[in-house]
VOGU-3710 file (C-alpha; in Angstrom, 3 decimals, decimal comma):
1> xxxxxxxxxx> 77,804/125,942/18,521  76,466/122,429/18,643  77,320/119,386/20,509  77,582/116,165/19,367  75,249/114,134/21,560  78,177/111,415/21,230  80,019/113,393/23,153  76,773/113,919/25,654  76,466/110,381/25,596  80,457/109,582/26,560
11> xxxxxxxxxx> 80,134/111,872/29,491  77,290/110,490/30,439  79,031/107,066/30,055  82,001/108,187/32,232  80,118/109,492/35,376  78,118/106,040/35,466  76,325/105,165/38,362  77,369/109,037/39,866  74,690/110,391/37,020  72,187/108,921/39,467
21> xxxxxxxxxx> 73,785/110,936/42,694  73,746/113,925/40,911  70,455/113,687/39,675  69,395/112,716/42,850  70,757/115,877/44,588  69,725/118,317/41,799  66,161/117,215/42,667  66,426/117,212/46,251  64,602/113,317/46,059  63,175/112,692/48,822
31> xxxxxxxxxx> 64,289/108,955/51,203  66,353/107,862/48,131  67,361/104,264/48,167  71,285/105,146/47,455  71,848/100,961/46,835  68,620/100,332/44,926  69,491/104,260/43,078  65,303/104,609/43,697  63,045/107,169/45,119  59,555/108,297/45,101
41> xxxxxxxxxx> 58,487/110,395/42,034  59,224/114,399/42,273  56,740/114,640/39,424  53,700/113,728/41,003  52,665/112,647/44,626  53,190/108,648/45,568  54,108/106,956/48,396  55,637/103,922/46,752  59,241/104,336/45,131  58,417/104,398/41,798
51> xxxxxxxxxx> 61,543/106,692/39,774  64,027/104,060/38,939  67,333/104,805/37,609  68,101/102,869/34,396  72,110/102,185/34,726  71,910/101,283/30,864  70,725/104,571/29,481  71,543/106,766/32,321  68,260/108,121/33,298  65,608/108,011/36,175
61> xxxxxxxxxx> 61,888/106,452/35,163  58,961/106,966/36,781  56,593/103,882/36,241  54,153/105,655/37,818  53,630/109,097/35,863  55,800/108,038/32,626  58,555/110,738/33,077  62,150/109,719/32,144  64,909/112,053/32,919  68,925/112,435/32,018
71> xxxxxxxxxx> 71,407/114,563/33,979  70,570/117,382/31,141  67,213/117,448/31,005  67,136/118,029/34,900  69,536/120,819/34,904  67,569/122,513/32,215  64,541/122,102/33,366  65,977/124,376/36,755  67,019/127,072/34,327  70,022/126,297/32,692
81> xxxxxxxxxx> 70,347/126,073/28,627  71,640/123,332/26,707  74,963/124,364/26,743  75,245/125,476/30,465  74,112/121,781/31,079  76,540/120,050/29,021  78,837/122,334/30,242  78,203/121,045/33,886  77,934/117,191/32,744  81,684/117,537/31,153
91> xxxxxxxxxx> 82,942/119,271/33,920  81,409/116,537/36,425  82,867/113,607/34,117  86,396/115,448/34,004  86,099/115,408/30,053  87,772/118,439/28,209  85,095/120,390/25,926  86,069/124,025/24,251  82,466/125,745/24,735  84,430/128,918/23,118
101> xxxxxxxxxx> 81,822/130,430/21,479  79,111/130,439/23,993  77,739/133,477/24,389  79,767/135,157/21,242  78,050/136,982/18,568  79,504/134,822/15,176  77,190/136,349/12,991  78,931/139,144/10,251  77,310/142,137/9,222  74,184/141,504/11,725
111> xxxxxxxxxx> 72,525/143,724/13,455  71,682/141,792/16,611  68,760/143,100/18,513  68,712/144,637/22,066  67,132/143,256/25,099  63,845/144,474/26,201  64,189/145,453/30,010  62,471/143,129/32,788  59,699/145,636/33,560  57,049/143,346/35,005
121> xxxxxxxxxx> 54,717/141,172/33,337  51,323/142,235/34,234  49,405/142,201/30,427  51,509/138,821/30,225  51,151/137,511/33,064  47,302/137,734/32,512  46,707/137,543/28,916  48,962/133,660/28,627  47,438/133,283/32,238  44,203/132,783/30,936
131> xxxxxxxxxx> 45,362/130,764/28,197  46,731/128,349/30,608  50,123/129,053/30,537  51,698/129,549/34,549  54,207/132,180/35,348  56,936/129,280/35,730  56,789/128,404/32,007  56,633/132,061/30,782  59,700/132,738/33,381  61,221/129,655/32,001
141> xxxxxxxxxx> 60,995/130,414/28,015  62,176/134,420/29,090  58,870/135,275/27,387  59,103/139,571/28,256  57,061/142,199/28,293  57,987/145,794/26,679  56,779/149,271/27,649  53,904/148,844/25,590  52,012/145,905/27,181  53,333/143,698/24,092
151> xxxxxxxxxx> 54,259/140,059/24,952  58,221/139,429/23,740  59,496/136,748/22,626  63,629/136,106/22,698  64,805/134,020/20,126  68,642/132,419/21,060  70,567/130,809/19,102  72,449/127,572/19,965  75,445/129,928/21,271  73,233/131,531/23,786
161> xxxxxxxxxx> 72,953/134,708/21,916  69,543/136,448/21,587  69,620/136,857/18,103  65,799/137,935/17,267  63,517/139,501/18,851  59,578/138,798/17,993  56,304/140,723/19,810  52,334/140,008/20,019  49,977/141,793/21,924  48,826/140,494/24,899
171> xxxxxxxxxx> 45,407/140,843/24,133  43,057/139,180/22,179  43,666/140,532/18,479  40,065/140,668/16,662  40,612/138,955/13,040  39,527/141,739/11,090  40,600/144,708/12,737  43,526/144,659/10,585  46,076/145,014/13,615  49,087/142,956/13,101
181> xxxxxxxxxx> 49,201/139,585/15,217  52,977/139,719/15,759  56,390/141,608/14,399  60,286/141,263/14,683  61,748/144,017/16,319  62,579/147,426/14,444  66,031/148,209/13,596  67,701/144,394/13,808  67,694/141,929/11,493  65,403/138,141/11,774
191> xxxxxxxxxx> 66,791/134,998/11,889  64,826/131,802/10,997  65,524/129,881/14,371  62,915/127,677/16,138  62,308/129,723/19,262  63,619/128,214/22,447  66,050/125,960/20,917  68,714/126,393/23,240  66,758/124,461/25,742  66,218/121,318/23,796
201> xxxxxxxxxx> 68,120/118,091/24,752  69,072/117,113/21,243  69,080/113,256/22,578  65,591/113,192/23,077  62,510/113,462/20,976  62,258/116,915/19,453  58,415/118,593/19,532  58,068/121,199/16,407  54,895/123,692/17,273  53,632/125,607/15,104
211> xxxxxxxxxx> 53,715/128,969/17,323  55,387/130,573/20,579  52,080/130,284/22,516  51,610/126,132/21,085  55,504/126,117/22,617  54,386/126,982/25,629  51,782/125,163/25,997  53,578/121,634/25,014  55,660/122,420/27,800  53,045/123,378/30,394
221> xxxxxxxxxx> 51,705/120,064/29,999  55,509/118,642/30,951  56,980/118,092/26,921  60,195/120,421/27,998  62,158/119,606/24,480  59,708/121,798/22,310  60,184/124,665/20,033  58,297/126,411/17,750  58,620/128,005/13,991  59,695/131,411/13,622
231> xxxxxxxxxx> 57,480/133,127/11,115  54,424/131,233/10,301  53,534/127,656/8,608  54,444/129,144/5,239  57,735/130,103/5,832  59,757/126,729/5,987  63,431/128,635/5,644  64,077/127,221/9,362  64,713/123,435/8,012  67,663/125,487/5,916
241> xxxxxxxxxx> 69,056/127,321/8,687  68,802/125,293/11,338  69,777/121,795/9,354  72,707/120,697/11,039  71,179/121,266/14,699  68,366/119,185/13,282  69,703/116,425/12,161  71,128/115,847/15,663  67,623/114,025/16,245  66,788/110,788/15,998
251> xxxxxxxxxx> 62,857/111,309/16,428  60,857/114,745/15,453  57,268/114,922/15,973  55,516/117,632/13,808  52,090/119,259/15,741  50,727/122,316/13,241  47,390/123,695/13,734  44,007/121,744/12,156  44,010/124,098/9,089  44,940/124,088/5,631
261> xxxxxxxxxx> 48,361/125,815/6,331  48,787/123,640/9,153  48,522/120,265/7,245  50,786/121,495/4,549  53,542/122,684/6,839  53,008/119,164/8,815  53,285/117,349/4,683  56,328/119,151/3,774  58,149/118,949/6,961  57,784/115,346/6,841
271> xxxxxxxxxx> 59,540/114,939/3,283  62,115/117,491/4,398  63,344/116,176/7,687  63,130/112,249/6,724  60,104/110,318/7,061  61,862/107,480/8,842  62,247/109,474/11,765  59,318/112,202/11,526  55,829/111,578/13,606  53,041/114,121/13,524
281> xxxxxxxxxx> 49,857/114,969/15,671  46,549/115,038/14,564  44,659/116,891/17,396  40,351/115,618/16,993  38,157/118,526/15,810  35,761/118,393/18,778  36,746/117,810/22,315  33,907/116,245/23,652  32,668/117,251/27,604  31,480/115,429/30,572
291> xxxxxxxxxx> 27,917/117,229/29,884  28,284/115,366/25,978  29,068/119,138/24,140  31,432/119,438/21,683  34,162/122,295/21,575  36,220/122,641/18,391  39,855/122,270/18,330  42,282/123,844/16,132  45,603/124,303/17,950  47,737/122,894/21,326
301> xxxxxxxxxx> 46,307/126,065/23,023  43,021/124,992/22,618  43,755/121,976/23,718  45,806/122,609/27,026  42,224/125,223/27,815  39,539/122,822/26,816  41,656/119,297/27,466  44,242/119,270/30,526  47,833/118,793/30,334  46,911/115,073/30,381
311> xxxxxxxxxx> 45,102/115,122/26,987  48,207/116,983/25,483  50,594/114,623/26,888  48,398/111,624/25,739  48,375/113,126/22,125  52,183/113,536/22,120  52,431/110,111/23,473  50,462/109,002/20,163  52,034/110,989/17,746  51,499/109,020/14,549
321> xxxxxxxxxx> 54,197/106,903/12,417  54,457/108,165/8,661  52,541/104,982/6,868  54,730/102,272/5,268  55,191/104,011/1,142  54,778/100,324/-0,142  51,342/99,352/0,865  47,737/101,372/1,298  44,995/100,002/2,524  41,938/100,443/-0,280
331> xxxxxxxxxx> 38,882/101,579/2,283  41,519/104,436/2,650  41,977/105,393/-1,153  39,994/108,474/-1,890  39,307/109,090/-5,745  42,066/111,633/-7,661  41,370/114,418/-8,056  44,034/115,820/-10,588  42,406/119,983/-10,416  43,571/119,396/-6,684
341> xxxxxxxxxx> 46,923/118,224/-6,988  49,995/120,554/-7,026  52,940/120,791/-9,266  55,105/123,374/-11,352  54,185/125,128/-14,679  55,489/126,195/-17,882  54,529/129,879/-17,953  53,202/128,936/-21,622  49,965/128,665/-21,262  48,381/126,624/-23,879
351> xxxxxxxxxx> 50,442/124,165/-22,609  49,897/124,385/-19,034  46,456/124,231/-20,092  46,702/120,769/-21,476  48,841/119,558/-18,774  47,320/121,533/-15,893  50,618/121,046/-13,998  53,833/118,805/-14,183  52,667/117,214/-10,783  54,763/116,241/-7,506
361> xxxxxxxxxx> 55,295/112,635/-6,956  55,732/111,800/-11,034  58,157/111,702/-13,443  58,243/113,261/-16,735  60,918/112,666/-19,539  61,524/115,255/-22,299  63,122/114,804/-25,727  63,859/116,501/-28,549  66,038/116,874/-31,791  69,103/119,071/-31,460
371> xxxxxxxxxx> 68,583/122,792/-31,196  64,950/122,267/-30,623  65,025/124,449/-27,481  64,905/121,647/-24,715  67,613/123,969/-22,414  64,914/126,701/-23,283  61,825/125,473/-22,161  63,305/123,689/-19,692  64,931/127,261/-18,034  61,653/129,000/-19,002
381> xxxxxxxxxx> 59,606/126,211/-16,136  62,715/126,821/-13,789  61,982/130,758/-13,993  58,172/130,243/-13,295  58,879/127,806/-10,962  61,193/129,881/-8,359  58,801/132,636/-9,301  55,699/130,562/-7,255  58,278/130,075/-4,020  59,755/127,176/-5,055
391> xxxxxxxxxx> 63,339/126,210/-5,801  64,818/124,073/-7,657  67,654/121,661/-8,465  69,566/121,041/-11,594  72,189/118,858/-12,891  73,046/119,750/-16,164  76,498/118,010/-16,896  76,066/118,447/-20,951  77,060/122,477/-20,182  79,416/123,527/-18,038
401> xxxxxxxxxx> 77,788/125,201/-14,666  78,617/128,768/-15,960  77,267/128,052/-19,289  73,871/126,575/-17,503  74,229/130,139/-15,338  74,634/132,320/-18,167  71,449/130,803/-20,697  69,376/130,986/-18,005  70,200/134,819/-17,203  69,068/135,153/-20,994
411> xxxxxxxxxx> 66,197/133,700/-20,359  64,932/135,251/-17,124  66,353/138,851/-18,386  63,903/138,848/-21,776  64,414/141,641/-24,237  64,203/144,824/-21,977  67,414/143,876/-19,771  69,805/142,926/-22,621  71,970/145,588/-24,597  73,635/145,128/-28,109
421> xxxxxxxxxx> 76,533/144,348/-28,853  79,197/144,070/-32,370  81,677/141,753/-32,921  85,000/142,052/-34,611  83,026/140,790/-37,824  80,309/142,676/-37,354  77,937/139,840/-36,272  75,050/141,483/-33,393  74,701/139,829/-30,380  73,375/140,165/-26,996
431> xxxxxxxxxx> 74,158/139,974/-23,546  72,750/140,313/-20,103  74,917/143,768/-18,387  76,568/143,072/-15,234  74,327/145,042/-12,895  71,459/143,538/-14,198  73,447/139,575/-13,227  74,343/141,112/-9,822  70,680/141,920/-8,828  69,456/138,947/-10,592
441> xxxxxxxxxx> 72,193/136,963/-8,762  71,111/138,454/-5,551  66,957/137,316/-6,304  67,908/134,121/-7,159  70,371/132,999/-3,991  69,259/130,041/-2,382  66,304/129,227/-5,007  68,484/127,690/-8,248  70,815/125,101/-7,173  73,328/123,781/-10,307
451> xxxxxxxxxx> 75,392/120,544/-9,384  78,867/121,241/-9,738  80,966/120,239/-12,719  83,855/119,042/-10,499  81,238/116,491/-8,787  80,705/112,590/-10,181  78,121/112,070/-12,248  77,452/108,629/-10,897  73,355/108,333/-10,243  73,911/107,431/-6,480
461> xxxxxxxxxx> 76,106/110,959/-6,186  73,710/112,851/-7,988  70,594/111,277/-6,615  71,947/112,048/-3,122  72,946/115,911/-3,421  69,556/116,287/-5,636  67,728/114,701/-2,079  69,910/116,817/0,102  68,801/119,990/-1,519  65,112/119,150/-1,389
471> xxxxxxxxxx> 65,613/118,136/2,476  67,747/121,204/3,314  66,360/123,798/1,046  62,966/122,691/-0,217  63,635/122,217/-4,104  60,238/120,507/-5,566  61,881/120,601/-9,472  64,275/118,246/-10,135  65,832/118,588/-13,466  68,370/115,816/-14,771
481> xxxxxxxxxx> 69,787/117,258/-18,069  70,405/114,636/-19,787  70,161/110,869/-19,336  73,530/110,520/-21,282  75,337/112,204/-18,836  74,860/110,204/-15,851  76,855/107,729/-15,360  75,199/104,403/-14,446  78,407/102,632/-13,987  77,716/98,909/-16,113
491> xxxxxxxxxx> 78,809/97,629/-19,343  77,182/98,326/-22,557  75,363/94,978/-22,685  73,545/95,963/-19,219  72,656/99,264/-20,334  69,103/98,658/-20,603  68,768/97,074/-17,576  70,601/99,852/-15,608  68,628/102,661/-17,538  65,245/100,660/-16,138
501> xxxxxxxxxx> 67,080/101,174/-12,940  67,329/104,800/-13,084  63,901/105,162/-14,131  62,446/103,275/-11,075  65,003/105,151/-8,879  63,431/108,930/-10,231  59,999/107,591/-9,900  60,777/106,303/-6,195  62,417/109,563/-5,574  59,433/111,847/-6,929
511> xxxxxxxxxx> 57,376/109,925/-4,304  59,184/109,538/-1,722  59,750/113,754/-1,306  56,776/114,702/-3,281  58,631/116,744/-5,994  58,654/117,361/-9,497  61,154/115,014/-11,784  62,044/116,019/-15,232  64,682/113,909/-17,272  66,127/115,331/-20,481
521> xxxxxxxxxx> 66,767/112,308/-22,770  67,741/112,364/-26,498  65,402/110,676/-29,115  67,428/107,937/-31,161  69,555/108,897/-34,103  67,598/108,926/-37,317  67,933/110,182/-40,684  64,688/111,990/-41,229  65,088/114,939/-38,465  62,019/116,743/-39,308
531> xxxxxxxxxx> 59,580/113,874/-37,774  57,290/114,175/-34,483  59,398/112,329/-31,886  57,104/109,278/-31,444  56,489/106,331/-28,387  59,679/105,098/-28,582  62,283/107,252/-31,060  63,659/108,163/-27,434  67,477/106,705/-27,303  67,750/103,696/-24,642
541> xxxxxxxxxx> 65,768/101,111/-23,325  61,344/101,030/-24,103  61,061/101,852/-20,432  62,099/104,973/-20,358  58,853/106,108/-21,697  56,673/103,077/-20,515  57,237/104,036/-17,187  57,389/107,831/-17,347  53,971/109,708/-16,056  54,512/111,675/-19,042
551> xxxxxxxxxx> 56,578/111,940/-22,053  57,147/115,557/-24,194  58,996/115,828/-27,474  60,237/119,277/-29,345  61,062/119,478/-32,951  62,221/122,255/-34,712  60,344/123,542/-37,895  62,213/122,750/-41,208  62,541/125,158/-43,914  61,027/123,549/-45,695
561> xxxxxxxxxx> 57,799/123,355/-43,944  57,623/127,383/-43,652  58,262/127,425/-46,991  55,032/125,388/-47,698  51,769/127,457/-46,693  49,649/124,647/-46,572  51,978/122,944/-43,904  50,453/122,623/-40,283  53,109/124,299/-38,728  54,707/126,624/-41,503
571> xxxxxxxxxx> 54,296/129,528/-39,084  56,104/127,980/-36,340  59,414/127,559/-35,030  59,613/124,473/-33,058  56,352/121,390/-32,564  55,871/120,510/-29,211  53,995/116,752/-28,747  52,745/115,247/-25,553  53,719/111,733/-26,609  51,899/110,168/-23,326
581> xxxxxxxxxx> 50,066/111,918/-20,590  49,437/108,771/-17,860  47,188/111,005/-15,810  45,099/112,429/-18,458  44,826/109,403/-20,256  46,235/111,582/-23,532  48,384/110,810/-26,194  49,542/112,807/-29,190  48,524/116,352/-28,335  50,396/118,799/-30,700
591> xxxxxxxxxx> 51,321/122,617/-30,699  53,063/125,213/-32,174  55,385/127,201/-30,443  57,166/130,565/-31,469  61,098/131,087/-30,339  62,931/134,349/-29,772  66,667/133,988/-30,265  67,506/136,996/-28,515  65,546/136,736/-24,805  65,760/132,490/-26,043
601> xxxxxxxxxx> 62,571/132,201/-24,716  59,468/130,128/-26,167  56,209/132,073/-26,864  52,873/131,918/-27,960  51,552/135,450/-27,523  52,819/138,708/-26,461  52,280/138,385/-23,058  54,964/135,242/-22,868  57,052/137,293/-25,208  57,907/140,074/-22,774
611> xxxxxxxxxx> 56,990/138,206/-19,507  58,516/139,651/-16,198  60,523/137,194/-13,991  59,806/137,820/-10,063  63,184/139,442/-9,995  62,570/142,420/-12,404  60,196/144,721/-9,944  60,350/147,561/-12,834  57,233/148,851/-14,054  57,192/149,368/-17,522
621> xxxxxxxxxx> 54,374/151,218/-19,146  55,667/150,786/-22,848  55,133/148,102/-25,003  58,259/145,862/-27,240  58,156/145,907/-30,719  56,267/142,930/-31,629  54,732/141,466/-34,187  51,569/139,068/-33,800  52,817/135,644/-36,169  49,314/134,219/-35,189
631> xxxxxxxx> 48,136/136,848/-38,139  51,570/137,269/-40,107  53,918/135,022/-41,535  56,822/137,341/-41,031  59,574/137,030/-38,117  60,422/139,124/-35,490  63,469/141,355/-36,093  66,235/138,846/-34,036
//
C-alpha cells in the first residue's frame, strides 16, 4: 500500500497550526510557549527555547542540535509504522483515507514466513551492544533473536506484513571459516525489500545502507528514515521491486561500504534512481585519534565504534551532489584505461578480441547489406549479454515483437534444442519445441525487454521507456533496430538535421546511465552489393558515423567469391569490418565469419557453434556433427 505524500502533505495542511499541539503533546515538551508554538529541545539538553515550529512546512526545528520534525516522523519514532502514523494524521485532520490493505497478505502463491517468538535477546543484546547499537534501536527495528542465539531480522512490507525473514549470527563470523554470514529463513520464500521500510517518512530524505547492522547504526546516530538492501551490493533487484515506493522521494542518499562492491552498488544506484536527486557518502579511510593514530574505515559500523554518532551525522549532513555531466575539472581527469572499463560482448571471440568490449557510456552503429545477419549477431550479444547478469532492452519495430521473440529462441536454443520438421512440399525446417520456449521463457523473465508493437515509435516515446527500463530494471544494452523505424517526426528536407539529433540524444543517453547503445542503420542503396560497407555508404546524414564511438558493417559472401579460391573470403559466409573504432584509434579491421542457418547463429570455431546459453543447465558429454571450414571448403549439412 503506499501513500501519496500529497495526501500526507494535505492533512498536514488541514490540521495547521494544531500539527504543532499535537506534536507538542506527543513529546511531552517541556514550558512550551503555546503563542510563540516554541519550546526547549527534547533532543538534547538547553535551557534556551530553541525547537521552533515552522507554520510553512509544518514541522518543529531545533537551531540548536539541527533536528527538524513533522507530526509523522514523531509518531514513528515512538513506535508506530508509516502507515499507523498517517493513519493517525488523517484521522486528526478529519480526512477520509481507505488503509484497506494494511496488514493483508496481497501476495499470490507466497509462502510468507512465520514469526520467530520474543525469547529474549541476550546474544543480541550483546553482540550489536558492542557494536554500538542500544537496546532502543534494536527494540525499535524488531531486530529478534531465535532459539539458536541467531540475530533476526523482519523484513515488512509497506502493508505491514512481515514478508521475509533474514538471520546472522550474533557473533563475530571469522572470514574463512566458511560459516555463512547470513540466510533467509527455510521453508518461505525472499522478497527484495529494503529492510525497515515501513518506518520511512517518504517526505523526507531517504538513507540507503548497505546492510541491517549499517541500518542500525544510521539510526543510532538519530538518521530515523534509513533502510538497508536486502541481499548484498550485488543484488540490485530491490530498485525493481520496490520502484514505485521509491520514487515517492525527492532526495536519496546512497552510503555502501569503502570496497569495490560498495562503489559499484553506490555507481549504479545513482544511474538507476536519477542522478538529479541521488547523493552518496564517501566515509575517509582512516579515522584519525586524539593520540594522532589512524583506524581504517570501511563501513557506518565502523564509523558509529571508532567516530560517535556526531561524525555519522556530520557525514550524512555532507552527503555529496552527483557532479554537473557538462563540465570536469582537468587536475581531476585520470588517464583511460580502456582494459578497465566495462561493457557487453559478442560471445565471438576474435571479435571481442579486437574490440575488447562494446563499452558503457558509447554508442555504436551497425550496418549491413540485407540478409547479412545483423538480427543475428545482434541476438547472439543479447544472449551473452543476459548471460553476464545483465538485461537488456530492445526496440525492434522492423519485426513484429513475436517475430523478434521467436529468432531469438533460435538463436539461444542452438542445434541440440531444435527438432525437424517437413512441410507440405517437403521443404526441412526447424523449430524450437514448446517445452523447451516455456523453460527458456521462464530464464529469461525480467532480463529481455522488447518494446511493444502497439507503442509510437516517436524517439521521445522510445527514448523514455528504453530509460525507464534501465532505471527500473537495470538494462545496460540498448538496442535500436533500425534507424528507419523511428520516427523523428520532421519533413524530409530536415532529415539530416533531425538524424544529427538522434545521434547526440543516444550518445547523451549512453552517458548519462552508463549503458551500452547499439543502433542498427542500413548502408545506402547501391548497385554493387558485394562491397565492404565503407565511412559513409551508411543511409542518412555523415554524422551518423562521425559521431558514433564505433561503426561495424556485415556483408554477406557472394557466390561468386566462394567460387574463386584465391578470394580472401571464399570460405566465408558473411565479412564483418570495423569501419571506425574511436577508442582504439582503428579503422578497417576485417574478418570472416561462418553462419549456421539452422541454430542462425554466427561462428568461428566449434566452441561458438554449439555454445550453451545460461538457460540450458544440461550437460552434454557428446559432441555435434561438425565440420572444421578453417581446413575444408565444404558446408555444414543445414
Amino acid at each position: 500500500m503506499l501513500i501519496d505524500k500529497k495526501d500526507i502533505e494535505k492533512a498536514k495542511e488541514k490540521l495547521g497550526d494544531k500539527n504543532a499541539f499535537l506534536i507538542a503533546d506527543l513529546l511531552e515538551l517541556d514550558n512550551f510557549d503555546e503563542k510563540n508554538l516554541k519550546a526547549c529541545c527534547p533532543y538534547h539538553n538547553e535551557d534556551t527555547a530553541s525547537f521552533i515550529y515552522n507554520k510553512k512546512n509544518y514541522t518543529f526545528h531545533c537551531f540548536g542540535c539541527n533536528k527538524t520534525v513533522d507530526i509523522i516522523d514523531v509518531l514513528m519514532e515512538k513506535g508506530n509504522t508509516f502507515l499507523e502514523a498517517a493513519k493517525y494524521l488523517f484521522d486528526k485532520a478529519n480526512v477520509e483515507y481507505s488503509f484497506g490493505e494494511k496488514d493483508v497478505k496481497t501476495r499470490r502463491n507466497y509462502r510468507y514466513p512465520h514469526e520467530e517468538p520474543l525469547n529474549g535477546k541476550t546474544n543480541v543484546l550483546e553482540y550489536w551492544g558492542k557494536r554500538g547499537i542500544s537496546k532502543n534501536v534494536i527494540d525499535y527495528l524488531d531486530i529478534r533473536e531465535d532459539l539458536h542465539g541467531n540475530g533476526v531480522f523482519n523484513f515488512y512490507d509497506t502493508n505491514d506484513v512481515l514478508t521475509m525473514v533474514k538471520y546472522r549470527p550474533a557473533r563475530t563470523i571469522e572470514k574463512h571459516s566458511g560459516q555463512p554470514k547470513t540466510w533467509c529463513q527455510k521453508d518461505s520464500d525472499t522478497s527484495a525489500l529494503l529492510f525497515n521500510m515501513n518506518r520511512v517518512n517518504t517526505s523526507k530524505p531517504l538513507l540507503i545502507t548497505e546492510g541491517e547492522t549499517d541500518c542500525a547504526s544510521a539510526i543510532e546516530a538519530g538518521y530515523i528514515n534509513t533502510v538497508s538492501v536486502p541481499l548484498g551490493a550485488g543484488n540490485l533487484h530491490w530498485i525493481e521491486e520496490n520502484w514505485d515506493w521509491l520514487n515517492n522521494f525527492d532526495s536519496i542518499i546512497i552510503w555502501s561500504d569503502n570496497d569495490e562492491a560498495g562503489i559499484k552498488m553506490r555507481k549504479e544506484c545513482i544511474y538507476r534512481l536519477g542522478t538529479w536527486r541521488t547523493k552518496y557518502i564517501t566515509a575517509p579511510e582512516y579515522f584519525e585519534k586524539e593520540n594522532g593514530k589512524k583506524v581504517p574505515i570501511k563501513d557506518i559500523n565502523d564509523c558509529l565504534q571508532i567516530g560517535g554518532k556526531n561524525f555519522v551525522m556530520n557525514l550524512i549532513s555532507d552527503a555529496k551532489d552527483v557532479p554537473v555531466k557538462s563540465v570536469v575539472d582537468y587536475s581531476e581527469i585520470e588517464e583511460l584505461d580502456i582494459s578497465q572499463m566495462d561493457g557487453v560482448k559478442t560471445g565471438i571471440k576474435p571479435l571481442d578480441e579486437e574490440l575488447l568490449k562494446i563499452f558503457y557510456g558509447t554508442l555504436t552503429v551497425l550496418s549491413g547489406r540485407p540478409g547479412s545477419g545483423k538480427t543475428s549477431i545482434i541476438d547472439q550479444t543479447i544472449a551473452r549479454t543476459i548471460d553476464d547478469g545483465n538485461p537488456v532492452f530492445l526496440f525492434s519495430k522492423e519485426m513484429p515483437e513475436r517475430m523478434s521473440a521467436n529468432w531469438f529462441n533460435t538463436i539461444i536454443a542452438g542445434r541440440r534444442n531444435m527438432v525437424e520438421k517437413t512441410s507440405r512440399d517437403n521443404r526441412k525446417y526447424y523449430i524450437v519445441p514448446q517445452s523447451i520456449q516455456k523453460k527458456m521463457q521462464t530464464y529469461y523473465n525480467k532480463k529481455l525487454f522488447i518494446y511493444r508493437d502497439d507503442e509510437p515509435n516517436d524517439v521521445d516515446s522510445v527514448l523514455k521507456s528504453a530509460e525507464e527500463c534501465v532505471r527500473k530494471f537495470g538494462c545496460k544494452l540498448i538496442v535500436l533496430d533500425n534507424l528507419m523505424m523511428i520516427d523523428l517526426n520532421c519533413a524530409e528536407s530536415d532529415k539530416n538535421t533531425a538524424q544529427t539529433n538522434l545521434i547526440n540524444s543516444l550518445i547523451k543517453f549512453a552517458a548519462k546511465f552508463n549503458v551500452a547503445v547499439v543502433l542498427i542503420a542500413h548502408p545506402r542503396k547501391t548497385q554493387d552489393t558485394n562491397s565492404d560497407i565503407e565511412m559513409y555508404d551508411i543511409s542518412g546524414t555523415s554524422n551518423i558515423i562521425n559521431l558514433a564511438m564505433r561503426s561495424i558493417g556485415l556483408r554477406r559472401v557472394s557466390k561468386k567469391e566462394k567460387a574463386d579460391a584465391k578470394s580472401k573470403w571464399h570460405n566465408f559466409d558473411v565479412v564483418l569490418t570495423v569501419i571506425k573504432d574511436r577508442l582504439l584509434g582503428k579503422a578497417d579491421f576485417q574478418m570472416g565469419l561462418w553462419y549456421d542457418l539452422t541454430s542462425r547463429r554466427f561462428y568461428t570455431d566449434y566452441e561458438e557453434y554449439d555454445a550453451q546459453f545460461a538457460w540450458d543447465s544440461d550437460i552434454y558429454t557428446d559432441k555435434l556433427p561438425y565440420i572444421d571450414r578453417s581446413v575444408d571448403n565444404t558446408f555444414p549439412d543445414q
